[in-house]
VEXDREN-2710 file (C-alpha; in Angstrom, 1 decimal):
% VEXDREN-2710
k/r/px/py/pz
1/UNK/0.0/0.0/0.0
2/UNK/1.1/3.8/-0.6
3/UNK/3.1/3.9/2.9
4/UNK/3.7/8.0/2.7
5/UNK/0.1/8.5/2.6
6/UNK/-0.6/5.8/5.3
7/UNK/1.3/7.8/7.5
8/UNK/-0.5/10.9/7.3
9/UNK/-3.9/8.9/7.8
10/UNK/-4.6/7.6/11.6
11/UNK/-5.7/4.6/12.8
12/UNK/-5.5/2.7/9.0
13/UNK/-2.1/1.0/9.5
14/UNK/-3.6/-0.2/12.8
15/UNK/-6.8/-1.5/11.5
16/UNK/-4.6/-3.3/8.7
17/UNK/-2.1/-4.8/10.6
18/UNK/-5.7/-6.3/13.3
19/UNK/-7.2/-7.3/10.1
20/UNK/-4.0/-9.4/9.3
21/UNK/-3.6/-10.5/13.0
22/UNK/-7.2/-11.6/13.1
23/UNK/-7.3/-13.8/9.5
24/UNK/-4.1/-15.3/11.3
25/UNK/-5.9/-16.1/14.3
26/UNK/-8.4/-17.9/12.1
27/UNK/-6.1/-19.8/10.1
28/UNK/-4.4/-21.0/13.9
29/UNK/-7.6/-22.2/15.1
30/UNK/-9.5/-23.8/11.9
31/UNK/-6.0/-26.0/11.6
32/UNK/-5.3/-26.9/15.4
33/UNK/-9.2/-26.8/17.1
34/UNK/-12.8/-28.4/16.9
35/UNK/-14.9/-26.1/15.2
36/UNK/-17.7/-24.7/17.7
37/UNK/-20.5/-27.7/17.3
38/UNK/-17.9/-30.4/18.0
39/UNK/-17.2/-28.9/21.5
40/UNK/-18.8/-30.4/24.6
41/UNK/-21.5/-28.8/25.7
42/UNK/-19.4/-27.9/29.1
43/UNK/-16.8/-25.8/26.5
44/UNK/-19.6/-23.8/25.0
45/UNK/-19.5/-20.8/27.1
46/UNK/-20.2/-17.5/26.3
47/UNK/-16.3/-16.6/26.3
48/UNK/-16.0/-19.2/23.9
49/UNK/-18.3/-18.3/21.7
50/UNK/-16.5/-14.4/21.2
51/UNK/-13.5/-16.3/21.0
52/UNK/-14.6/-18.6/17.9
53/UNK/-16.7/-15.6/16.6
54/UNK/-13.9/-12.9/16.6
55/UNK/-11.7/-16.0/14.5
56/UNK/-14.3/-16.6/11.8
57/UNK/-13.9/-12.8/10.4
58/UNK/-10.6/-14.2/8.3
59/UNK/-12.9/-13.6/5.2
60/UNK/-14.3/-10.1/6.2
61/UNK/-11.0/-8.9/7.3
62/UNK/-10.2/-9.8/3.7
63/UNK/-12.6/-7.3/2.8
64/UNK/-11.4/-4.7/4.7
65/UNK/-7.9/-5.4/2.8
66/UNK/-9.4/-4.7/-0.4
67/UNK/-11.1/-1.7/0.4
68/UNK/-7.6/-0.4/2.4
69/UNK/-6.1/-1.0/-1.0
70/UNK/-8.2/0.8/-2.8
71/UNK/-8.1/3.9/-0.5
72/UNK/-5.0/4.0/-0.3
73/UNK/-3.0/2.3/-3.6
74/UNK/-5.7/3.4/-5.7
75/UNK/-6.5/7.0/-4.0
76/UNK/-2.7/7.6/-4.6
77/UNK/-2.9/7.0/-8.2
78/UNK/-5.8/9.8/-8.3
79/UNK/-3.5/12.0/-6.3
80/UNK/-0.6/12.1/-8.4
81/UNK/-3.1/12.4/-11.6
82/UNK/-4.3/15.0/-10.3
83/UNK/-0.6/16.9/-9.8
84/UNK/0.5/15.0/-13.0
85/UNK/3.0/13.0/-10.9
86/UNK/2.3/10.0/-11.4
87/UNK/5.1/8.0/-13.8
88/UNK/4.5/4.3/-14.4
89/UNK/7.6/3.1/-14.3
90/UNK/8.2/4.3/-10.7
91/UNK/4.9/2.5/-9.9
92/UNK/5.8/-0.5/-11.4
93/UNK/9.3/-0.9/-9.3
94/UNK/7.1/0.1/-5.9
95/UNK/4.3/-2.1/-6.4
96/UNK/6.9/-5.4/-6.9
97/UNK/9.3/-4.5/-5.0
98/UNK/6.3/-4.7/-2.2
99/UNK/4.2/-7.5/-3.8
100/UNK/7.1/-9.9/-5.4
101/UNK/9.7/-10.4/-3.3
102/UNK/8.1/-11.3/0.2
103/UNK/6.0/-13.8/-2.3
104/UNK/8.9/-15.1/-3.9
105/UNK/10.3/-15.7/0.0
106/UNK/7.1/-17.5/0.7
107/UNK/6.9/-19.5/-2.3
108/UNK/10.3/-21.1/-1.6
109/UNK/8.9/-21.8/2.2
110/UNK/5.7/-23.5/0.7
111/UNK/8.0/-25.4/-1.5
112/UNK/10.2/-26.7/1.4
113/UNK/7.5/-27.4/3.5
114/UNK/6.0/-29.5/0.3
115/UNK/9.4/-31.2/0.0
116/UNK/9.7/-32.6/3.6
117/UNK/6.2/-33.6/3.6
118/UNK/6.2/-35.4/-0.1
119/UNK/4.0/-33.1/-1.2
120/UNK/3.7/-32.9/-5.3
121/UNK/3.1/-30.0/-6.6
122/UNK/3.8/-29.2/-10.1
123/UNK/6.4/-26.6/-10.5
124/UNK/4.5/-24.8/-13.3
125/UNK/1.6/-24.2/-10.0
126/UNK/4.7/-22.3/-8.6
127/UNK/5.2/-20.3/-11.6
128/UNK/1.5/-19.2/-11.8
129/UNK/1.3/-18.3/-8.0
130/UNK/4.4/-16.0/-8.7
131/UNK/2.6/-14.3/-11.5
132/UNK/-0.7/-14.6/-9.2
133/UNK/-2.6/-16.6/-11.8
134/UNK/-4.3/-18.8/-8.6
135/UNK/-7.8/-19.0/-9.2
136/UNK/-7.4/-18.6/-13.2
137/UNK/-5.6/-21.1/-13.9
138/UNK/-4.7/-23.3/-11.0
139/UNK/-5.3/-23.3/-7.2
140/UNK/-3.7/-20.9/-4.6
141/UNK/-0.8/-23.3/-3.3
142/UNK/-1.4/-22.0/0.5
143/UNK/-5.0/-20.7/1.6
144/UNK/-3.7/-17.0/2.2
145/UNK/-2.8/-16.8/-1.3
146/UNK/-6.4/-17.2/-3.2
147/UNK/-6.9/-12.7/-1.8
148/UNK/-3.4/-12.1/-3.3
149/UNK/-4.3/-12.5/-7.2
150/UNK/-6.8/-9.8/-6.3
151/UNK/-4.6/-7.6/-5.3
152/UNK/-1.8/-7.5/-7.9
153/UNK/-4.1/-7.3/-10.8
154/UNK/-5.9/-4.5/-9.2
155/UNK/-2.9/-2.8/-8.6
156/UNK/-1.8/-3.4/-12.4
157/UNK/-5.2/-2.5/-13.6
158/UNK/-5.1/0.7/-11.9
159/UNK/-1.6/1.1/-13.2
160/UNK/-2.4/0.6/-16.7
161/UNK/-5.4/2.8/-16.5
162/UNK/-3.5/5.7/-15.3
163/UNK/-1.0/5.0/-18.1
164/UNK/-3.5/5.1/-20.7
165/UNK/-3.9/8.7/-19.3
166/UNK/-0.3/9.7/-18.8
167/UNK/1.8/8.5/-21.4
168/UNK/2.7/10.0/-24.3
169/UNK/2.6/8.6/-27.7
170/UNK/0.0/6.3/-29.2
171/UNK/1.9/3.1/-29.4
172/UNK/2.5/3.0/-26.0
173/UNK/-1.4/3.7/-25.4
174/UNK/-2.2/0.7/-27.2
175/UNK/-0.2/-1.0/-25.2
176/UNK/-1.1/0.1/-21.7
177/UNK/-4.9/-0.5/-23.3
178/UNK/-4.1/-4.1/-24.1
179/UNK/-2.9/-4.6/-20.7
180/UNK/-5.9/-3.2/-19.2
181/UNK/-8.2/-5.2/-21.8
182/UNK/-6.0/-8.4/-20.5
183/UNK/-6.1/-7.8/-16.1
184/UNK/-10.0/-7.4/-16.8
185/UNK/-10.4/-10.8/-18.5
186/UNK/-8.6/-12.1/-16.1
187/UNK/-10.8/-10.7/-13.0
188/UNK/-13.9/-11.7/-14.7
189/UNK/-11.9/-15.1/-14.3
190/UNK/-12.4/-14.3/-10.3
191/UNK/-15.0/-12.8/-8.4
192/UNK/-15.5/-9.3/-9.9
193/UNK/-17.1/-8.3/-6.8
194/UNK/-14.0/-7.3/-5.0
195/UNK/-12.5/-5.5/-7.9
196/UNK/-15.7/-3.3/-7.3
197/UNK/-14.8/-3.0/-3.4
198/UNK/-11.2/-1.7/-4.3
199/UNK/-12.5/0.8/-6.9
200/UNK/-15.0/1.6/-3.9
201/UNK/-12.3/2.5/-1.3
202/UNK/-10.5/4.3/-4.6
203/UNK/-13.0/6.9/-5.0
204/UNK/-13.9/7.2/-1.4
205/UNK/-10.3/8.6/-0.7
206/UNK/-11.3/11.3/-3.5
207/UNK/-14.0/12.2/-1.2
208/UNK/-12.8/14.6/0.9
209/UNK/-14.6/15.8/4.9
210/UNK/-14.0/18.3/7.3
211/UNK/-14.0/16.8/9.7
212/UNK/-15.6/13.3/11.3
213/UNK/-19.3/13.4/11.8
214/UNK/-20.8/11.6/14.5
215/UNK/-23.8/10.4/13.1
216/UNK/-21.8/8.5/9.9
217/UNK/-19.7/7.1/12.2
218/UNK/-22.3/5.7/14.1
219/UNK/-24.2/4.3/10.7
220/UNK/-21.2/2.9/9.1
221/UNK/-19.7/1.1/11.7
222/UNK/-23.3/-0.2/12.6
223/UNK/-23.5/-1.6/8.9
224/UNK/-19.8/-2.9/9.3
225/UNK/-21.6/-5.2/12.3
226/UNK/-24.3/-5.9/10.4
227/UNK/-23.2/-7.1/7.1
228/UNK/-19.9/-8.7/8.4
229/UNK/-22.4/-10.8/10.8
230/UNK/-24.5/-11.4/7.3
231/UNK/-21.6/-12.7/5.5
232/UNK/-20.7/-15.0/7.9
233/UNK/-21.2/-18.9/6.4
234/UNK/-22.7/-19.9/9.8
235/UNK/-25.4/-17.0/9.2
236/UNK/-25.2/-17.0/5.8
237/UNK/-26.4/-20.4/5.4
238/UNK/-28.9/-20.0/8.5
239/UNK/-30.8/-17.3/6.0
240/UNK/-30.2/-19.7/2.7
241/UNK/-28.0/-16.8/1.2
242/UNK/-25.6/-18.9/-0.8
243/UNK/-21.7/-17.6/-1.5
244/UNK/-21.4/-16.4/-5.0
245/UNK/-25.1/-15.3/-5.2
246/UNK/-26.3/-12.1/-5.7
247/UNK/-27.5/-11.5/-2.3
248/UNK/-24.2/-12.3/-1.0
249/UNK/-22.7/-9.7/-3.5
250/UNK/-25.4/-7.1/-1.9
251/UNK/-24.0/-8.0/1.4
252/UNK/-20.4/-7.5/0.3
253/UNK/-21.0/-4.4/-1.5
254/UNK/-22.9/-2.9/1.2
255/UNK/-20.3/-3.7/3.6
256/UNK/-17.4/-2.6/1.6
257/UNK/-19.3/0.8/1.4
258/UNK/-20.4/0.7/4.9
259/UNK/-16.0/0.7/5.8
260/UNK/-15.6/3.3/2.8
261/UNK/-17.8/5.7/4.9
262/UNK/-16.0/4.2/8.4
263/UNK/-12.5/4.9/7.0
264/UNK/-13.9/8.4/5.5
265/UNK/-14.6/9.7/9.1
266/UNK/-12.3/7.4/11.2
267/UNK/-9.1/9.6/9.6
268/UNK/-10.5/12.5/10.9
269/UNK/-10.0/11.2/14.7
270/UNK/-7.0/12.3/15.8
271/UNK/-4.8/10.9/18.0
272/UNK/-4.2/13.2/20.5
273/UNK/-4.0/11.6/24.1
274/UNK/-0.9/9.9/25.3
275/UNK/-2.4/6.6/25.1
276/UNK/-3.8/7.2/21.5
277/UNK/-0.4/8.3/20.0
278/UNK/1.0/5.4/21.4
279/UNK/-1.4/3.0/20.1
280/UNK/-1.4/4.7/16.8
281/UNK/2.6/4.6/16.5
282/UNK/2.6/0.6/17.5
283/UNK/-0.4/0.5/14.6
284/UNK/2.0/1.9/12.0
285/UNK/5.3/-0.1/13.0
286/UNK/3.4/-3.7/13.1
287/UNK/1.6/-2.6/10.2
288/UNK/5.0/-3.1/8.1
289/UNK/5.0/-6.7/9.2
290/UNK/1.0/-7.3/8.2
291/UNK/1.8/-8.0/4.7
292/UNK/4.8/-11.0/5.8
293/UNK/2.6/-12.0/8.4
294/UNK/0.2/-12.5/6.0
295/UNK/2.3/-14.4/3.4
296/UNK/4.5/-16.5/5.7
297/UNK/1.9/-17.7/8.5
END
């Protein structure tokens, strides 16, 4: 994500980095405990409940990722069109030095791990997860991994769109044109959904308030609770509203626009306390680590 503007913006890096803790936490306790029904009725508290609850968001903290992204990658990208700074090649470099290389590291963990355990895995599956073709053209080789395709090609779609309007010449127009044309067949390939939710938290950044109002802040992070508790399979599939259906897309758009509006007023808080400061300043520094902590656990 655009660090510089991150900075500048309080509380984001520490909702990013608790979004990342929390689909962690998930990941931890979907591999190593029962899931809720196959407790004893003794271990069903009310304690335990939260606790199970608060590690089944994995998927909406995803969510919140994409929506993060957009605000923040994608809101940059408007900025510097806006001053006519933005060059494409210096986007390029940022975006893989920050995408590619911790991915590359993880790849050669995955493959490791797959080695010791006699785990065969084509290495043309490697390739594709480099290039984050998981999803397209074959499956995500870790879990984490399926959000990550998202990502990069929203990143290289809003890349090639600013291109079309930046460079010069017509040749290489065409070609930032073809690359568009290509990243949006290849997100119809996925869910096009969340390439919605990152052009949602994209043009929310454009949006620019005062100041935080009360009221909004109230109403979005009530629809935040709401539609996260919708999306939910265990709720979901009380209600009949099947993943992939159009109701479900409701639900996700509503929620991504319900954290647009959260993030719109939540910058506007500032930290001014000793204790806020402080919590703020750990957000940003564990914030660095989200996107490792994402790939590696």
């Amino acid at each position: 994500m655009n660090q510089q503007k991150a900075a500048v913006l309080p509380w984001l890096d520490l909702i990013r980095y608790v979004a990342a803790l929390l689909v962690v936490m998930g990941h931890f306790r979907a591999d190593l405990f029962l899931n809720y029904n196959e407790l004893l009725s003794s271990q069903q508290s009310i304690m335990m409940q939260l606790a199970y609850c608060m590690t089944s968001l994995g998927h909406v903290c995803v969510l919140i990722f994409f929506v993060l992204s957009g605000y923040l990658v994608g809101g940059g990208i408007f900025d510097k069109l806006k001053t006519n700074k933005f060059d494409c090649f210096s986007y390029s470099i940022d975006r893989f030095a920050r995408i590619q290389l911790p991915l590359l590291s993880a790849l050669v963990l995955i493959a490791i791990g797959n080695f010791v355990m006699h785990i065969e895995v084509p290495w043309g599956d490697y390739v594709l997860n480099f290039f984050s073709l998981q999803g397209v053209f074959c499956q995500p080789l870790a879990g984490p991994l399926w959000s990550l395709a998202y990502e990069v090609w929203f990143y290289v779609l809003g890349g090639a769109m600013a291109a079309i309007i930046t460079l010069k010449g017509t040749y290489k127009k065409m070609m930032a044109f073809i690359v568009m044309t290509v990243v949006m067949l290849i997100l119809s390939r996925l869910s096009i959904v969340y390439t919605f939710l990152w052009f949602m938290g994209a043009f929310a950044s454009q949006i620019k308030m005062e100041k935080s109002h009360g009221m909004w802040m109230m109403i979005s992070a009530l629809g935040m609770t709401v539609f996260a508790l919708l999306s939910l399979h265990v709720f979901a599939s009380r209600l009949g509203i099947a993943v992939g259906s159009m109701v479900a897309d409701v639900i996700t758009l509503c929620f991504g626009l319900s954290a647009c509006l959260f993030i719109m007023n939540m910058i506007h808080i500032k930290p001014t306390s000793r204790l806020s400061l402080w919590v703020n300043r750990m957000g940003e520094k564990m914030a660095k680590f989200s996107y490792t902590l994402y790939l590696t656990h």
